[in-house]
C-alpha positions as CSV (number, residue, x, y, z in Angstrom):
1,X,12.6,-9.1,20.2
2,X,10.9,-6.3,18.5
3,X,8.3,-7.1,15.6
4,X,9.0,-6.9,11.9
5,X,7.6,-3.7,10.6
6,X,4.7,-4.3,8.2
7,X,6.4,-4.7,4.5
8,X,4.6,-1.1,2.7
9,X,5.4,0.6,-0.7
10,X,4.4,4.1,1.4
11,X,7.1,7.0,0.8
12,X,4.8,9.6,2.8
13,X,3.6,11.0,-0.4
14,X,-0.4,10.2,0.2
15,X,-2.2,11.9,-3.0
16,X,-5.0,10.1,-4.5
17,X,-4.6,10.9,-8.6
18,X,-8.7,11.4,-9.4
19,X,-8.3,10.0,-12.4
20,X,-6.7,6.5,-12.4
21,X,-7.6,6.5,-8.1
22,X,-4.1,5.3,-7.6
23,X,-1.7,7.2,-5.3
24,X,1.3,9.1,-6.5
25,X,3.2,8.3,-4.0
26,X,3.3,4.5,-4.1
27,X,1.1,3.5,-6.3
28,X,-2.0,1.8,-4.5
29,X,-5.5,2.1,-4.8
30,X,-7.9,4.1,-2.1
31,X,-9.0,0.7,-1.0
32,X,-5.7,-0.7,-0.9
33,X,-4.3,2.0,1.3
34,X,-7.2,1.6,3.4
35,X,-7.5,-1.9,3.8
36,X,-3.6,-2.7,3.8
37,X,-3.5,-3.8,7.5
38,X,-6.2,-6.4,7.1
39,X,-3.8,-8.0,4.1
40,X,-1.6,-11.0,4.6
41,X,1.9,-10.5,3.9
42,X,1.5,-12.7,0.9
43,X,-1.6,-10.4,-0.3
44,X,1.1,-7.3,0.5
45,X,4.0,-9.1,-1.4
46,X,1.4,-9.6,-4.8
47,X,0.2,-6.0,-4.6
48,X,3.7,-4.4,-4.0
49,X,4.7,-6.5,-7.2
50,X,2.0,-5.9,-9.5
């Protein structure tokens, strides 16, 4: 069996707005983008809904 791909809002658009800090693309934070891999997939689920 393969693995489940990790759940991401990503859509390859990676530009940081420098006024709010959220991305353009999908919508995260700097520090969300760069910590996403150390999130559980509950603490993914809660930020991809929020």
């Amino acid at each position: 069996m393969e693995p489940c791909p990790m759940k991401s809002p990503c859509i390859l658009v990676c530009s940081i707005d420098m006024e709010t800090g959220y991305c353009f693309g999908c919508g995260r934070t700097g520090d969300e983008i760069s910590h996403w891999t150390s999130y559980s997939d509950r603490e993914r689920d809660f930020l991809m809904s929020a």
